[in-house]
PLY file of the C-alpha trace (Angstrom):
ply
format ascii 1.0
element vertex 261
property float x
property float y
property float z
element edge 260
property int vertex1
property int vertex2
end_header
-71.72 -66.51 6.98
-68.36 -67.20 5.27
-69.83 -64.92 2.06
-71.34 -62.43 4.51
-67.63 -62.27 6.09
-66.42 -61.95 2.75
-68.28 -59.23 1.38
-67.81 -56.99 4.38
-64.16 -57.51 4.27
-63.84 -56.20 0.29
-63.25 -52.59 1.06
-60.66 -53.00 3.65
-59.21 -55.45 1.15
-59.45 -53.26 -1.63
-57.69 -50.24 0.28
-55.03 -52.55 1.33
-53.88 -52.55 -2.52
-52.74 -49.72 -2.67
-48.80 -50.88 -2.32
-49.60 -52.94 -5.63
-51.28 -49.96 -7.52
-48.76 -47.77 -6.25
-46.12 -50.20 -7.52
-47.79 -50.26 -11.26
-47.89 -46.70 -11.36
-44.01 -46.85 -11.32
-43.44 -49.29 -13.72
-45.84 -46.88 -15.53
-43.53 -44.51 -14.79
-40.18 -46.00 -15.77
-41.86 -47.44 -19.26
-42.61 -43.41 -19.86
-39.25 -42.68 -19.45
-37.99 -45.17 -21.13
-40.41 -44.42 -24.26
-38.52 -40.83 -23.97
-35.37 -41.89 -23.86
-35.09 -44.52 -26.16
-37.74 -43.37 -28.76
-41.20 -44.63 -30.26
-40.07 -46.53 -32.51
-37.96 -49.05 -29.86
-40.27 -48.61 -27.25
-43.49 -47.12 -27.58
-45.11 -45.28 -24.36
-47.78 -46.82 -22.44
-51.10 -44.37 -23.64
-50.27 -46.12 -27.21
-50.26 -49.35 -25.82
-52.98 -48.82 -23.59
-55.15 -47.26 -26.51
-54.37 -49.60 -29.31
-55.81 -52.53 -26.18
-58.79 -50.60 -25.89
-59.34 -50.05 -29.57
-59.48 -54.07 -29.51
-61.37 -53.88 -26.97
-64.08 -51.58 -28.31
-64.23 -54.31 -31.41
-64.42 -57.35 -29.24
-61.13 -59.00 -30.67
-59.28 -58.84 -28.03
-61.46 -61.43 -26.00
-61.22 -64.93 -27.75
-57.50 -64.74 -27.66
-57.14 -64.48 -23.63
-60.06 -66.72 -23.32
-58.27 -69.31 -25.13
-54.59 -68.62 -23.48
-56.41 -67.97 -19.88
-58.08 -71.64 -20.47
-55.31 -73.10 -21.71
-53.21 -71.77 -18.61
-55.47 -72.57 -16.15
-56.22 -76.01 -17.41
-52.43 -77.33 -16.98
-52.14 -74.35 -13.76
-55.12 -76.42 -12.10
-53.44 -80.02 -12.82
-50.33 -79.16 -11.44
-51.78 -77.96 -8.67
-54.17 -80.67 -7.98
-51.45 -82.91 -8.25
-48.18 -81.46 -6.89
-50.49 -80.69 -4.10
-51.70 -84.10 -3.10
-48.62 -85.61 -4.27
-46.03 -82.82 -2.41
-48.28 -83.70 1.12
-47.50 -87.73 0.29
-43.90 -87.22 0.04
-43.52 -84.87 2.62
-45.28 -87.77 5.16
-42.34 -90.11 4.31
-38.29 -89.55 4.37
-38.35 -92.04 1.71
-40.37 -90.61 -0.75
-38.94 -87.39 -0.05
-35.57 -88.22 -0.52
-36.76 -90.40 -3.84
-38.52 -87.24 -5.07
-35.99 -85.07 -5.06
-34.22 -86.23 -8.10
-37.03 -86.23 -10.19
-38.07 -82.80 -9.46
-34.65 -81.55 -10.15
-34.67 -82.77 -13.23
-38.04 -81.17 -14.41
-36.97 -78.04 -12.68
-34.02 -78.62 -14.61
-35.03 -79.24 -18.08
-35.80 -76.08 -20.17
-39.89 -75.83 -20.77
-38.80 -75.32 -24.56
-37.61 -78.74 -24.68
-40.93 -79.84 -23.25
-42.43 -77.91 -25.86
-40.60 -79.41 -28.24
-41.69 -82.95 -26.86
-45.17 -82.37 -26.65
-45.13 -81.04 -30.39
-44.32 -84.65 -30.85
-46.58 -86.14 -28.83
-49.44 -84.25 -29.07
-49.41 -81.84 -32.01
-50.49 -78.20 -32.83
-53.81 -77.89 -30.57
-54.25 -77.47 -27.09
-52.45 -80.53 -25.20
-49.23 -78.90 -26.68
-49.48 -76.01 -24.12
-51.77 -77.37 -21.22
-49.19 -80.19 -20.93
-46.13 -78.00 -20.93
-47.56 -75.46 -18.43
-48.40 -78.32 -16.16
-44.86 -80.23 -16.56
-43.54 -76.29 -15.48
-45.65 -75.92 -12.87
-45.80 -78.73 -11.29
-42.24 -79.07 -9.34
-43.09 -75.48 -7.61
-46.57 -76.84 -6.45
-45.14 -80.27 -5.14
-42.18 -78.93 -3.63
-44.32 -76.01 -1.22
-46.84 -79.50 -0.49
-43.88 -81.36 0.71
-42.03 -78.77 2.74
-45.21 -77.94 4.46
-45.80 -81.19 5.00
-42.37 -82.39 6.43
-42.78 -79.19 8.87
-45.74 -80.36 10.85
-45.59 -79.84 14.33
-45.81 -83.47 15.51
-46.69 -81.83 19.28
-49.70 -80.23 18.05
-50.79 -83.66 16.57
-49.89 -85.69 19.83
-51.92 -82.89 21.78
-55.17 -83.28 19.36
-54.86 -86.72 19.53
-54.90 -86.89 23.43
-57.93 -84.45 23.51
-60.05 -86.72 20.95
-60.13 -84.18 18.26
-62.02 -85.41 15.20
-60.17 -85.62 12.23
-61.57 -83.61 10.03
-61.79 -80.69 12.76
-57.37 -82.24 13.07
-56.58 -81.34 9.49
-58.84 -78.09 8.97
-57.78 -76.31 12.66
-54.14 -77.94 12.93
-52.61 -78.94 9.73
-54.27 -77.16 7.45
-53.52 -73.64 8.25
-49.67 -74.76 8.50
-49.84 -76.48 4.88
-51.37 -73.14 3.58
-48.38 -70.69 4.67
-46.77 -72.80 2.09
-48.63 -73.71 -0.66
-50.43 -70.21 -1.02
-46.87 -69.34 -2.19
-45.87 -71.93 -4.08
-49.13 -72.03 -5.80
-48.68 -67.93 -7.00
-45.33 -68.88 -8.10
-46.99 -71.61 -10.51
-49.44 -68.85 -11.86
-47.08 -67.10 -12.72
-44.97 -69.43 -14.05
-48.01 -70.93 -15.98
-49.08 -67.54 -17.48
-45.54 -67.27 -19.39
-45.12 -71.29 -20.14
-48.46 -71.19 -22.05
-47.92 -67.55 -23.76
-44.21 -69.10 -25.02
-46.16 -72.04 -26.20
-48.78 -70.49 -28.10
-46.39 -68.48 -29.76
-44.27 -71.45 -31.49
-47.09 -74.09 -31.24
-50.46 -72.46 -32.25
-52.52 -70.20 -34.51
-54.41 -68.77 -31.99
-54.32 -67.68 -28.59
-52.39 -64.11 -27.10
-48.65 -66.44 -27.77
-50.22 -66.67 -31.67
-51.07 -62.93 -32.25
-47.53 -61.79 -30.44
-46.19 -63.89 -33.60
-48.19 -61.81 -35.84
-47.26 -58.59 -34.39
-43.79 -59.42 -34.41
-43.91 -60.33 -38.07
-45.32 -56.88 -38.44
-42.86 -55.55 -36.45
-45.55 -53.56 -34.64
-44.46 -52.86 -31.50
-47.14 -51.40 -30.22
-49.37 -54.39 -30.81
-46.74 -56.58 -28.91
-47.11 -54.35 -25.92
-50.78 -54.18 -26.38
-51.28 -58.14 -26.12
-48.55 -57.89 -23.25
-50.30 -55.46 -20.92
-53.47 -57.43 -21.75
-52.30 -60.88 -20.52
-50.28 -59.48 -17.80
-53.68 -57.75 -16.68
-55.13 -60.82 -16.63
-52.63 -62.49 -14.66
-53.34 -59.87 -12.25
-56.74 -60.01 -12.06
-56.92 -63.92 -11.51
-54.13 -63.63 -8.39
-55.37 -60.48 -6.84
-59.36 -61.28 -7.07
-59.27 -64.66 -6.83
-56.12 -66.21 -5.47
-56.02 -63.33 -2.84
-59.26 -63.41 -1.30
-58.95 -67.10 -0.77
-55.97 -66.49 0.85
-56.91 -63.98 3.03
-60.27 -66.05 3.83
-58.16 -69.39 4.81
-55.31 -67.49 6.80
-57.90 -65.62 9.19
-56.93 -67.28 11.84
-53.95 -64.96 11.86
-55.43 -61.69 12.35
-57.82 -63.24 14.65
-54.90 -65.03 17.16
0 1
1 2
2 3
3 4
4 5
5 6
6 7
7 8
8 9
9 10
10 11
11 12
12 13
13 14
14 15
15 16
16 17
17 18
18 19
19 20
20 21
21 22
22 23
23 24
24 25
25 26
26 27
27 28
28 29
29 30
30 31
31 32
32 33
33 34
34 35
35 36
36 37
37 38
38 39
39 40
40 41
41 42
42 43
43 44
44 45
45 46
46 47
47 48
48 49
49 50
50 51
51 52
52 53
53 54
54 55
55 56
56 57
57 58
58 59
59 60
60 61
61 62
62 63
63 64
64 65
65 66
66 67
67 68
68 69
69 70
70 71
71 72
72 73
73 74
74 75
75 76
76 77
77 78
78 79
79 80
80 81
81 82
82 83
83 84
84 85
85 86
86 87
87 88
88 89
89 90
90 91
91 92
92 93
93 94
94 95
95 96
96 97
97 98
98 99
99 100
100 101
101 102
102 103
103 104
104 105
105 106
106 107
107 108
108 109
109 110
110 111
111 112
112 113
113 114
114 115
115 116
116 117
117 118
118 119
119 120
120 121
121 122
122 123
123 124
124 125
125 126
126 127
127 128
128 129
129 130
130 131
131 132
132 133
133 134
134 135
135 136
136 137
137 138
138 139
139 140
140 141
141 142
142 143
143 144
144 145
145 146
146 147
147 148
148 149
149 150
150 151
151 152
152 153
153 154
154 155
155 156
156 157
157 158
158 159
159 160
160 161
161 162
162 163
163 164
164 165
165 166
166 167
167 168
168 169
169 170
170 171
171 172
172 173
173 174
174 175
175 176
176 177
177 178
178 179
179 180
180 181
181 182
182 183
183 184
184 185
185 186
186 187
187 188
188 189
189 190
190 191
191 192
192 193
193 194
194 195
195 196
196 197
197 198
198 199
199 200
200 201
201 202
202 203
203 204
204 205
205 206
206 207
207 208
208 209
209 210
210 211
211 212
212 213
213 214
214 215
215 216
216 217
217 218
218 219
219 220
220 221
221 222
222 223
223 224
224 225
225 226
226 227
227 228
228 229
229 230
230 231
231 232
232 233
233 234
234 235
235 236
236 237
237 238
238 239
239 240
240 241
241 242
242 243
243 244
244 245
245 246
246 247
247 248
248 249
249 250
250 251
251 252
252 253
253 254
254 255
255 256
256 257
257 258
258 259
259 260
């Protein structure tokens, strides 16, 4: 039912994009004129770009590098959110453990992800703990911080109320609490892909020999700029492919009771 509901729901989904596309088309736009104004050799225009990626593309090289940066991103995206999640909810039960949290996530909001970098060069070396660990220290505050606001905002009423009428508790946290938690940590949890995308693209670059963070380091020792904005476009693409085709949909899918109130 739930896939059924999904499937039928794609094209109106699909036509609702149109503000993003539209959007993309100027940035397009304002890269072209930049390209004009500033010259090829500063900033080349976007059909170079776009045809040196599919050039890499058409030889299949372009692949292992954003498989290895999107698992590496995903891996220490997925254990923030796992755990700033279930952690965020925790706190956000107790005035205590809110109000003991908060200095600990201003300090790793607080301290640069290049010094965590640095740190988990030390503690982990050149392979891939160095960047799954420094895209989860980065994402993690955002993820635990939407958790524990949605959590401290309950409405207590609507809890009283299901627990006069007897309502189980699963059918309590999936029809009451859940939908509230969601309006915040849908947010939160784009903000950490997003984060997590440039955390693990910044520590490829100075930590790794491969990856999309590894061959901008190549391209920039080439000085090719056209590479640079080739690799860009590509893991910016992907970015948008995992939010709007993945993180979207599930979205949409939880927060239907919205459209249907």
């Amino acid at each position: 039912m739930a896939l059924q509901r999904w499937l039928t729901g794609i094209p109106a989904y699909l036509w609702s994009g149109w503000g993003a596309i539209a959007s993309l088309l100027l940035f397009l736009a304002a890269w072209e004129w930049a390209s004009v104004f500033y010259g090829e050799l500063i900033l080349p225009d976007p059909r170079a770009a776009f045809a040196r990626l599919a050039e890499w593309i058409a030889a299949g090289t372009v692949w292992p590098e954003l498989a290895t940066t999107a698992r590496r991103a995903l891996a220490g995206y997925l254990l923030a959110v796992l755990a700033g999640s279930v952690l965020g909810m925790a706190a956000g039960m107790s005035m205590t453990a809110s109000m003991m949290s908060r200095p600990i996530i201003t300090v790793l909001i607080g301290t640069p992800p290049i010094a965590w970098l640095v740190l988990a060069l030390l503690w982990f070396g050149a392979g891939d703990g160095t960047p799954i660990f420094t895209v989860f220290v980065a994402a993690f505050p955002i993820t635990f911080i939407g958790a524990m606001q949605g959590a401290r905002t309950l409405d207590g009423q609507l809890g009283d109320m299901a627990t006069v009428f007897r309502v189980p508790r699963w059918m309590r946290f999936t029809d009451v609490h859940l939908p509230h938690l969601v309006s915040y940590l849908f947010p939160a949890w784009i903000t950490a892909l997003g984060i997590s995308w440039k955390v693990v693209v910044m520590a490829e670059l100075l930590a790794t020999s491969d990856g999309v963070g590894a061959a901008l380091a190549v391209s920039r020792s080439h000085l090719d700029t056209t590479a640079t904005l080739a690799w860009i476009a590509a893991i910016v693409g992907l970015l948008l492919a995992v939010e709007y085709l993945l993180l979207e949909p599930l979205k949409r899918e939880v927060e239907r009771w919205r459209t249907t109130a």
